[in-house]
N, C-alpha and C positions, 0 to 999 in steps of 0.2 A: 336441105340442111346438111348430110352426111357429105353433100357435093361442098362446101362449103367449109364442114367441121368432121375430116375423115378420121380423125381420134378418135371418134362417139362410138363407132362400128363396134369396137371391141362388147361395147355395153348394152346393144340392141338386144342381148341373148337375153338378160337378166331383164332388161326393160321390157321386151314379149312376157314374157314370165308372169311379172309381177301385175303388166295391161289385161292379161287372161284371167286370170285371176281374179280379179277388180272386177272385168267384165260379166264373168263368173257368176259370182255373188248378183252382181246385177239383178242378169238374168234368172238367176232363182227366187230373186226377191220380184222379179217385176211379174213373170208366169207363175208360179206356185208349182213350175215342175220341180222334180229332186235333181239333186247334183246329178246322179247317176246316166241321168237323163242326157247330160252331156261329156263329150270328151273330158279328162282327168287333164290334158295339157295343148296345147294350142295345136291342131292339127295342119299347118299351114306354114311351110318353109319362110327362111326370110327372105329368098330370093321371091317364095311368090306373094307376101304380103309388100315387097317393093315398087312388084310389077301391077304398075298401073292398069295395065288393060288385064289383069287378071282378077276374076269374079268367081268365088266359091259356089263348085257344082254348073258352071256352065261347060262346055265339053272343051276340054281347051286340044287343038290339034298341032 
């Protein structure tokens, strides 16, 4: 889509943001862990939530 609609890029920062977030609450309401429990903001570049062959916590070389 960004290949398609390179204007967007500017708004990915705020769009991670507000997806964490979101996801966030999710996961607090779906485990019964505390917020605390998890990172305060997205721990994960946008370069590597881009990158397809990139998988949180595999060893990347």
């Amino acid at each position: 889509m960004l290949q398609e609609n390179p204007s967007l890029k500017p708004y990915l920062a705020e769009a991670i943001d507000i997806a964490y977030e979101l996801g966030l609450d999710l996961a607090v309401r779906e485990t019964d862990l505390d917020y605390d429990t998890f990172p305060n903001h997205c721990p994960y570049t946008l370069e590597q939530i881009l990158d397809a062959a990139f998988f949180p916590g595999a060893d990347q070389q």
